[in-house]
C-alpha positions in Angstrom: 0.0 0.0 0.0 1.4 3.5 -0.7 0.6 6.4 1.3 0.7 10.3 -0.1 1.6 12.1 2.9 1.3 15.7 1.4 2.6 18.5 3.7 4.2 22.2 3.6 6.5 21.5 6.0 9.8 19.7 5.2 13.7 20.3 4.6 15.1 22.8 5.2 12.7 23.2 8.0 13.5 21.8 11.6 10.7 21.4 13.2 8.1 19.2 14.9 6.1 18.5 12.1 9.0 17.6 9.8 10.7 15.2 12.4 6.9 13.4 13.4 6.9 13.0 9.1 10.5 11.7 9.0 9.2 9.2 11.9 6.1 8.5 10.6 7.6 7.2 7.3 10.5 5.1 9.0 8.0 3.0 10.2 5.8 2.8 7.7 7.2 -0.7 6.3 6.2 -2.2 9.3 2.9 -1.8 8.4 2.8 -2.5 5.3 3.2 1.0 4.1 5.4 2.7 1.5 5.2 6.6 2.2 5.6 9.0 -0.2 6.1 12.5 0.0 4.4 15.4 -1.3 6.4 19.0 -0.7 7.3 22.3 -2.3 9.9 20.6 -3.8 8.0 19.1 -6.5 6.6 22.6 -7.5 8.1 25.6 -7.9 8.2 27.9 -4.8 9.3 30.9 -3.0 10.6 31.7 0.0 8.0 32.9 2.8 8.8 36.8 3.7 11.0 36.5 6.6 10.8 32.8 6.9 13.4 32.1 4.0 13.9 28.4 5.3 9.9 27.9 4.7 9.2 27.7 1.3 5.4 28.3 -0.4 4.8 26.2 -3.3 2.9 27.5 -6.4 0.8 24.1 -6.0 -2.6 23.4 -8.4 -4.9 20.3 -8.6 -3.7 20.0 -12.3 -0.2 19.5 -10.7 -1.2 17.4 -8.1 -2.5 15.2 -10.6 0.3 15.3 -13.1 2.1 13.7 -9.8 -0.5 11.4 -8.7 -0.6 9.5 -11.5 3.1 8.6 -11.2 2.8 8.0 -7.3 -0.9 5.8 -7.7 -1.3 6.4 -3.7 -3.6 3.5 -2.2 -4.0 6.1 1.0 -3.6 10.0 1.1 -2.3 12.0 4.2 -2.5 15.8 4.5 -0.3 17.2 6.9 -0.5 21.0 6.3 -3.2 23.4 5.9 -0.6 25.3 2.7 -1.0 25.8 -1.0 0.7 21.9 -1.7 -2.4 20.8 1.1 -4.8 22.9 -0.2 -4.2 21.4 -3.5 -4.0 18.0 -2.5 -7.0 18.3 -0.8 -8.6 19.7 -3.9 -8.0 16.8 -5.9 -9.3 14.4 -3.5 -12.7 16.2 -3.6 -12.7 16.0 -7.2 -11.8 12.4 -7.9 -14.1 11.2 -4.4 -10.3 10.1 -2.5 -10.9 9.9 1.1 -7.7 11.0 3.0 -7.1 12.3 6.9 -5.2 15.2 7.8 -3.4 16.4 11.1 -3.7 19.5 12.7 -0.4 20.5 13.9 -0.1 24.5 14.2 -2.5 26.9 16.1 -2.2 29.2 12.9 -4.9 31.6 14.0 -2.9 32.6 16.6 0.2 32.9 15.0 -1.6 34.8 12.5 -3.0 37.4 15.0 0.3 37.7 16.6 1.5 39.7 13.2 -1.6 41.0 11.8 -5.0 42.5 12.8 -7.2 39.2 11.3 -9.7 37.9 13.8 -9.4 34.3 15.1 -12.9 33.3 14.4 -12.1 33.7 10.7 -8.9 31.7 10.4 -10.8 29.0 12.5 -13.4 29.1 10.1 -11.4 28.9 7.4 -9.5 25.5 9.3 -13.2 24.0 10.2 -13.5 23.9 6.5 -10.5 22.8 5.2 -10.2 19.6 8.2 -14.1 19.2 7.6 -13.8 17.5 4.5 -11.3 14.6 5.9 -12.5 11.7 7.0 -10.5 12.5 10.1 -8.5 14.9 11.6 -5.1 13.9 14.0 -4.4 15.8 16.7 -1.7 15.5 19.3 -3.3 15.9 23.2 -6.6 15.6 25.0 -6.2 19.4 25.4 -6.3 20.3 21.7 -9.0 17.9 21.0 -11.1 19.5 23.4 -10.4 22.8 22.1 -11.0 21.8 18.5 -14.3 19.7 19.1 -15.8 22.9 21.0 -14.8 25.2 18.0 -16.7 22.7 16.1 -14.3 20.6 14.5 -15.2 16.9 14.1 -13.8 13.3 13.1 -11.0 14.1 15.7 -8.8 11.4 15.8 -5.8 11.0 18.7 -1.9 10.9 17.1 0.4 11.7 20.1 4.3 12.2 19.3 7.6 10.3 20.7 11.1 10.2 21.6 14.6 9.1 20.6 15.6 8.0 24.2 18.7 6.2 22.9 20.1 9.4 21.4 18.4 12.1 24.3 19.4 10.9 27.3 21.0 11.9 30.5 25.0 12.3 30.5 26.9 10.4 32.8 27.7 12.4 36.4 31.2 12.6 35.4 30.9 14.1 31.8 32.0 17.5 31.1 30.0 20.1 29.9 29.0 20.5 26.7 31.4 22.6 24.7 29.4 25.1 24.0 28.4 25.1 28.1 31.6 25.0 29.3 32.8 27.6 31.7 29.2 29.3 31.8 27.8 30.5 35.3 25.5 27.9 36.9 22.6 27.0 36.7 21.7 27.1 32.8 18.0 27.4 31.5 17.7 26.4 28.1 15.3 27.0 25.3 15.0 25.6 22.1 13.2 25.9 19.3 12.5 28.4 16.2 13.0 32.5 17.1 10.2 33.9 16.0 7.4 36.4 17.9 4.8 33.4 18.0 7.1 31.1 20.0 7.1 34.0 22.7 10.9 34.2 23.8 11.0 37.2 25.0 8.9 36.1 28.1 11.8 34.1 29.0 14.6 36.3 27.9 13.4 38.8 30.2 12.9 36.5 33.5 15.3 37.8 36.3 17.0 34.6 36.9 20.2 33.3 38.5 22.9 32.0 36.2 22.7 32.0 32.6 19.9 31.7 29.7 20.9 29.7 26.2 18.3 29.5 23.4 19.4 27.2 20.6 17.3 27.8 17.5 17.3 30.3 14.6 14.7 32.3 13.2 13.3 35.9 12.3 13.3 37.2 15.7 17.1 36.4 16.7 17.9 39.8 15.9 15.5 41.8 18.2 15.8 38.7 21.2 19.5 39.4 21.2 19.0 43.0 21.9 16.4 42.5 24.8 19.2 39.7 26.4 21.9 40.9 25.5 23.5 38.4 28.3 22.1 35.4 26.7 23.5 32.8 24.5 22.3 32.4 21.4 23.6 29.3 20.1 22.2 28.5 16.2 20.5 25.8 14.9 21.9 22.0 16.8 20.6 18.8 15.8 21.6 15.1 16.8 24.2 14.2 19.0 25.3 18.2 19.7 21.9 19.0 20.7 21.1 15.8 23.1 24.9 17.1 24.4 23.0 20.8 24.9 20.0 19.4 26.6 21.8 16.8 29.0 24.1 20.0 30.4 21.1 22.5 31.3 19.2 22.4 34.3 16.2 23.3 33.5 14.1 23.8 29.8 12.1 26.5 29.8 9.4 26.4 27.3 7.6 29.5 26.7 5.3 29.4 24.0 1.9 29.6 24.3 0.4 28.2 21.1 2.1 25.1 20.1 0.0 21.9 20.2 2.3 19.9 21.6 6.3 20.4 22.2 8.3 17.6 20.7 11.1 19.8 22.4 9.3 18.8 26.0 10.0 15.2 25.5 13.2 15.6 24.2 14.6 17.6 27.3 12.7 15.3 29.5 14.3 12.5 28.2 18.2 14.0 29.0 16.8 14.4 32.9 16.2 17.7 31.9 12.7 19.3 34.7 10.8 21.4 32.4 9.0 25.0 33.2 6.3 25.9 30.9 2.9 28.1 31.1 0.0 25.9 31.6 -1.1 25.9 28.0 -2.1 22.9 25.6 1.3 20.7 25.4 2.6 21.5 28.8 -0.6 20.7 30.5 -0.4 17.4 28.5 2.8 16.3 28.7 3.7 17.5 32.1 0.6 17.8 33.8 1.0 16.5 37.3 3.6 13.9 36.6 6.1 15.9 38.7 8.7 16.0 36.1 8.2 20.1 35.7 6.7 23.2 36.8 3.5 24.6 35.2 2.7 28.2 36.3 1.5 31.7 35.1 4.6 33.2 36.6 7.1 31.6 34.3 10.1 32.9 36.7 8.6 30.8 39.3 8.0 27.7 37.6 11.6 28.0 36.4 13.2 28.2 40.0 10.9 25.3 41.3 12.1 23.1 38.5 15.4 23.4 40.0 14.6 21.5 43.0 12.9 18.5 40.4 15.0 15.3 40.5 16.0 14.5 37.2 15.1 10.7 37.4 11.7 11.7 37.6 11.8 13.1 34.3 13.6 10.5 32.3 11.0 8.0 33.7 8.1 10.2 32.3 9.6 10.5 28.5 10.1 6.7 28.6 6.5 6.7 28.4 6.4 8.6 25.0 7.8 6.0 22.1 7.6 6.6 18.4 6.6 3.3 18.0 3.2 3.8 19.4 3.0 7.5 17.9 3.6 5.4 14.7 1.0 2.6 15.9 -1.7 5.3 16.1 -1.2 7.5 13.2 -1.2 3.9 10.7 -4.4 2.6 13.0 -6.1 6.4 12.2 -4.9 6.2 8.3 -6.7 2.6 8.0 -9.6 3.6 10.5 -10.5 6.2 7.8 -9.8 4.6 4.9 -11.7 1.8 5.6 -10.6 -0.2 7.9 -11.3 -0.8 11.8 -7.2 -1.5 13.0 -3.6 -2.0 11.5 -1.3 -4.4 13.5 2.4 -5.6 13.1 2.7 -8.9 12.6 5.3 -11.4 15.0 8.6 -10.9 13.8 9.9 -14.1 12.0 6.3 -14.1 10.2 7.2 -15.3 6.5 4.6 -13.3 4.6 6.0 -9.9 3.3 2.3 -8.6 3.8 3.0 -7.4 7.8 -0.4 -5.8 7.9 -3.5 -7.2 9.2 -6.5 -4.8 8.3 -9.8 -5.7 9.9 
């Protein structure tokens, strides 16, 4: 079986939604899936005004189709609300294709956040366009909540995972990580794109002990750097150098108060890493009460508190999260709607090369 996974978001980008994708698609032989990828590059594009690393594809049905007819999907995924969505989904209404999308970006308030257009109209616009699937992913209890009482429906449950081989705690006698070394004590750390709807500059301007590092790049590094001008600002890390960044801090501090969920949250939780967050959708799901962070409308608070959070307790709650069952759910939702009631792995030594069960 083939499945189209169509989305906006993808190299360059480094993001949630790109490493969920590259996930997702890992594991697809294991159930019986061959994933293919729709992007912007397989249409000509343009960089997004300052957002040069996200790219918006001049995407049309007729285009879709031109590609669809080499790809012959079996199953169709739309992970981005963007023109190469929006087309996709276009030429699934036209030719009767069912398909599911995921709903991965709170873009009515990141839209308000730079311009004066009212959130009732973007989530208008977003009812429509997940409407027509015959499901719609989301990541937490929280958002679905949210989204069913904005009147969204077909709300199906995807939740994310971990590399806990590669983010993990560093032995007691490691040193520092390079980029760490030296620095006053303790270190809060936050990661992730630097731009105004991430909201960094509520942590940049906490009055806190020791030192602040954000890792991450973005259209906002310029203007954050001026407000802190104490803070490291460290670039873009992946792999090995970022797990290294993580494992060194004391405490994440995660700031944002639209993401849906906060891959980021999992991954500094799996290096032993407390997190303090605002009690927002992705915080309040991740963390919760499990006691691995601090969730409080005084972010300076919740940061100083996390101190004090031992950092077994935290590795013990990302253990929890797995990509294996993040991948379980989003093949069970993409056969659910397609047809089908379940997807399971077969036993491993099984000799059939057809690993999936549908039924």
């Amino acid at each position: 079986m083939r499945l189209l996974i169509a989305t906006d978001a993808w190299h360059p980008q480094v993001n949630g939604v790109v490493r969920s994708l590259e996930n997702m698609a890992a594991a697809g032989a294991a159930y019986g899936f061959d994933p293919v990828f729709l992007t912007h590059q397989d249409f000509a594009s343009l960089p997004l005004p300052g957002y040069p690393e996200i790219r918006v594809a001049y995407a049309t049905k007729r285009h879709v189709a031109r590609l669809w007819d080499d790809l012959q999907p079996t199953h169709v995924h739309i992970s981005t609300e963007g023109t190469v969505g929006y087309a996709t989904r276009r030429y699934c209404l036209a030719h009767g294709r069912p398909f599911t999308t995921s709903y991965h970006t709170r873009f009515p308030e990141y839209l308000s956040a730079r311009a004066p257009v009212p959130e009732t109209w973007s989530y208008a616009w977003l009812r429509r366009f997940h409407g027509a699937a015959n499901g719609t992913m989301v990541s937490t209890p929280s958002l679905e909540r949210d989204l069913h009482a904005r009147g969204f429906t077909n709300l199906m449950r995807w939740t994310r995972g971990v590399d806990t081989e590669l983010f993990r705690p560093r032995p007691p006698d490691a040193p520092d990580a390079p980029d760490l070394a030296g620095l006053p004590r303790p270190i809060f750390l936050s990661v992730g794109r630097l731009a105004v709807e991430k909201n960094l500059e509520a942590f940049l301007r906490l009055d806190l002990p020791g030192t602040k590092v954000v890792v991450g790049d973005g259209p906002d590094r310029a203007r954050l750097a001026g407000i802190a001008p104490a803070a490291r600002f460290l670039g873009i890390r992946t792999g090995a150098a970022l797990a290294a960044l993580y494992a060194a801090a004391d405490v994440f501090v995660f700031p944002s108060l639209t993401d849906t969920f906060g891959i980021v949250l999992l991954e500094a939780l799996a290096c032993g890493v407390p997190v303090a967050a605002y009690p927002v959708t992705g915080p309040l799901d991740v963390i919760g009460r499990t006691g691995a962070g601090v969730l409080d409308h005084d972010l300076r608070a919740a940061a100083l508190a996390a101190l004090a959070i031992p950092r077994e307790r935290c590795r013990s709650e990302a253990l929890r999260y797995t990509w294996a069952e993040s991948a379980r759910q989003f093949y069970d939702n993409i056969a659910q709607a397609h047809g089908s009631t379940s997807v399971r792995v077969r036993a491993a030594g099984t000799p059939s090369r057809g690993i999936v069960e549908l039924g």
